[in-house]
Each structure stands twice: as structure tokens, then as C-alpha cells.
N, C-alpha and C positions, 0 to 999 in steps of 0.2 A: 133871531137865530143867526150863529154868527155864521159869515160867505168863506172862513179861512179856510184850505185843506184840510180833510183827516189828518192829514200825514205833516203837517206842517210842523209840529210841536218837534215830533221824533227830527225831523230836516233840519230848524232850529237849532237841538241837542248836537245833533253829528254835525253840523258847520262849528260851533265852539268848540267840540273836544278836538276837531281839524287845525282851530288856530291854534290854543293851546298844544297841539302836538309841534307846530309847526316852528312856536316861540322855545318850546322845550330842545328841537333838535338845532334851531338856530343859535340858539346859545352855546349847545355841548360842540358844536361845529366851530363857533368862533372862538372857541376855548383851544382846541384842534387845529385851526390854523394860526393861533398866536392872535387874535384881535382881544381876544380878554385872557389875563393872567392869573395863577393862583392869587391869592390874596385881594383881589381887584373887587368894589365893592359894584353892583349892581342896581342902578335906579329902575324903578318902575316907568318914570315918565320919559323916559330917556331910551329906553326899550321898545316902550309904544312909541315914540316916534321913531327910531330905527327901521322897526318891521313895518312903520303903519297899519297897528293895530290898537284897537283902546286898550286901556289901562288893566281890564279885567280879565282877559284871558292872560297879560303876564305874570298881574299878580297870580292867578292861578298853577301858570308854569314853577315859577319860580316855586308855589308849597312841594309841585310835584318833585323839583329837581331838589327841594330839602329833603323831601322823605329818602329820595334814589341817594341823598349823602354828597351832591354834588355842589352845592350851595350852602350857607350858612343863612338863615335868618336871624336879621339883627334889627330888635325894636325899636319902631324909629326910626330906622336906619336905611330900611330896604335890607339887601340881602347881600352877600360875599363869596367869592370863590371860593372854595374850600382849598388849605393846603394839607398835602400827609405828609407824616412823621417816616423818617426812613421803615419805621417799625410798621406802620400802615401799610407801606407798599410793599415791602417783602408778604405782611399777610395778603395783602393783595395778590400777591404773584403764587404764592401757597394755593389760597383757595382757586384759582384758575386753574392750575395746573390741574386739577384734575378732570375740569370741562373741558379743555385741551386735549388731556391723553384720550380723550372718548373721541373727539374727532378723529384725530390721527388714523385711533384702531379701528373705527367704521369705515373711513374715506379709505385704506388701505386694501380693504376687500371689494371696493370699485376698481382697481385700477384696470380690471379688463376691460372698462368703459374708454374709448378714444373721447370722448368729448370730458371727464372726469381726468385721466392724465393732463387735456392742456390744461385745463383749470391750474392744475399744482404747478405745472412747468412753468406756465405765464406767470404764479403766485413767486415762485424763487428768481425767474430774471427780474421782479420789479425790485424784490429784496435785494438783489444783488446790484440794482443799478440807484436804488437811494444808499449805499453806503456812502458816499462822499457829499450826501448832500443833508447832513447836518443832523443829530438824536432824534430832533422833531419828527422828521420826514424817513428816519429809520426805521421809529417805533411804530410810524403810523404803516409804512408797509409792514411790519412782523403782524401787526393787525391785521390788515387785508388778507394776509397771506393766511391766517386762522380763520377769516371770513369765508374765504375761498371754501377751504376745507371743511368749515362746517355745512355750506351752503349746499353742497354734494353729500355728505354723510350721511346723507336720509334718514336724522333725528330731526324733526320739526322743534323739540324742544329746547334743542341744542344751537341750532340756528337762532331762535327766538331769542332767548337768550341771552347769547354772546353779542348780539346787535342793541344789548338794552343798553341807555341814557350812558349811564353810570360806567357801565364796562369801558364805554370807549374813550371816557373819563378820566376814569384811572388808569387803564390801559398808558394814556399819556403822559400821563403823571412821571410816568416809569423812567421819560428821557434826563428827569435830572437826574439818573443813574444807571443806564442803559444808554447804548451800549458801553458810556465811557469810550478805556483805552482798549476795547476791545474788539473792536467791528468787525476786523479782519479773520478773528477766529466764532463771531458769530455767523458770519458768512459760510463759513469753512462747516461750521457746525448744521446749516440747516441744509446744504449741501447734500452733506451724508444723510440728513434725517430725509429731505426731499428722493432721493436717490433709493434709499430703503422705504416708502412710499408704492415708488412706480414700480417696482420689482412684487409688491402685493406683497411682501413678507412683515404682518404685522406684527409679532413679536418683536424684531429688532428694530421695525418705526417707532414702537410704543420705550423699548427701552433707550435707545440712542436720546430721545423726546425729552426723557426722565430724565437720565445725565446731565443733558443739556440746562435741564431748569434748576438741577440743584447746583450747578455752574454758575449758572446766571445769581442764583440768591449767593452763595459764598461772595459772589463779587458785590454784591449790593452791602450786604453786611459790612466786608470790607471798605468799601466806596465811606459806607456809615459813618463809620468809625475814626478815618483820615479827615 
């Protein structure tokens, strides 16, 4: 009769789906601060010794992070960063916008909460203090800044979500066209959208929001195109 725990098997299972979580968000992380590039290819052996972990929970990250769209698997090969086609990330920015505007319009009916206002006010001074510090570091605060917002909005599903693998992925994707030449009026823009926020008037948060994105996609397309 074996001496192992009942519970040992289930223990087991939850410590690998924990490395595998932990290779999956170390990646999309070093993707996020610049240690791996679009196109950059991905060894498995090279992974596990990074993280110091064996071989088999990366390869297993790495199927997850092909399904999520964020990796390419190449036979043979190992795996690849994914790059998008300008036309990818404008869809990109399409399909968010609308998980967006549901933050905005939920998080706008909290603002009689004092701890829910700092939330957004802390969320707009980070935004406004990574503008000089380069797309990367811009894009990744207009993130935060929707993290924020969701994390307060009291959609559990809407938080969950927008914290998946891939969002924050692509989300960065976005700096080879975002802000561009335009930081000073996306500042100026989330501004008034922050401002109609804290006043609780969700209509004009939700529509200023809207503006704002199909701003952002005319210039992407443009950006495209040149």
C-alpha cells in the first residue's frame, strides 16, 4: 500500500500548472520590458535554464502562449515571437475598445468611492509622467491606467480578462504606432477623459473614450500607410 498523501497527486498537478503559469508570464513580461523582441525565436533549453526550470513545463508554456496567439511554433525550431501586421493591431485596438468602454462606464459610477477616485487620479499622474520616457513605457502605462480601472469596476470578468497573457501582448505591440508624434495630445486626451471619470458623468466618459479610440486608429492607419 502506497505511504504517499491523498492529496499528493492534486499537489503535484497545482505546483506544474504554477510553473507553467509562472514561464508563461515570464515571457510575456520579458517581451514587455524589451528582453525579447517580436520576431526573436525562443529556445526551450535556453528558457529552462533562465527560469531554472526543466524543459517541460516551457515546452508546455510556450503551446499555451501559441494558442493565446503570442508565440509562433516552428518545427524544429522551437518557437517565435509573434509579429502583427499594422492591420492586426488596428483589429487589435477595434476589438478592445469595447472591453474598455465597459470599464470606463462601470468605474464612472464609483467615483463616490474616495479610495476608487485615487485609483484613476494615481492611474493619470503615471500616464502623464511616462510621456517623455519613450512608446514602450507610454503604452505600458495607458495599460496600467485601464488595469486600474478595471480592477475597481466590479466586473470580475472584465478584470480577468484584460490581465490575460495575450492582452498585455498586444497591448504592447501597439508602441510601434502609438503614441508616435502624438503624446502631447494623448495626454491632453485622457486628461478630459480622466476628469469626466471623477465628475461620475458616464456618458461623456464613455463618449470623450470613443473619440479618443477612433483618433488613435485614424492615426495608426495613417502611421500604416507612410
Amino acid at each position: 500500500m502506497s505511504d504517499m498523501p491523498a492529496n499528493a497527486a492534486p499537489l503535484a498537478e497545482e505546483s506544474a500548472a504554477s510553473l507553467v503559469s509562472f514561464v508563461v508570464d515570464s515571457i510575456v513580461d520579458g517581451v514587455m520590458k524589451g528582453r525579447y523582441a517580436p520576431g526573436q525565436r525562443l529556445i526551450a533549453a535556453d528558457l529552462a535554464e533562465e527560469y531554472q526550470v526543466s524543459r517541460a513545463p516551457v515546452r508546455e508554456a510556450l503551446h499555451v502562449l501559441a494558442g493565446e496567439g503570442v508565440v509562433e511554433l516552428i518545427a524544429n525550431r522551437g518557437a517565435r515571437i509573434r509579429r502583427l501586421s499594422v492591420k492586426e493591431l488596428v483589429d487589435f485596438l477595434e476589438f478592445t475598445e469595447a472591453i474598455l468602454v465597459l470599464g470606463v462606464r462601470l468605474v464612472t459610477a464609483r467615483m463616490n468611492e474616495p479610495d476608487c477616485r485615487a485609483v484613476i487620479a494615481a492611474a493619470q499622474l503615471e500616464l502623464e509622467g511616462s510621456r517623455d520616457r519613450g512608446a514602450r513605457d507610454f503604452v505600458f502605462a495607458l495599460y496600467q491606467y485601464h488595469v486600474g480601472i478595471n480592477m475597481i469596476a466590479g466586473n470580475e470578468f472584465l478584470e480577468f480578462f484584460y490581465r490575460r497573457p495575450y492582452i498585455r501582448f498586444y497591448t504592447l505591440l501597439l508602441a510601434d504606432l502609438v503614441p508616435g508624434d502624438h503624446a502631447d495630445q494623448f495626454v491632453i486626451n485622457y486628461r478630459m477623459i480622466t476628469e469626466s471619470i471623477l465628475s461620475g458623468d458616464a456618458h461623456t466618459s464613455v463618449t470623450m473614450f470613443v473619440s479618443h479610440i477612433r483618433w488613435v486608429l485614424r492615426n495608426m492607419r495613417a502611421e500604416g500607410r507612410s
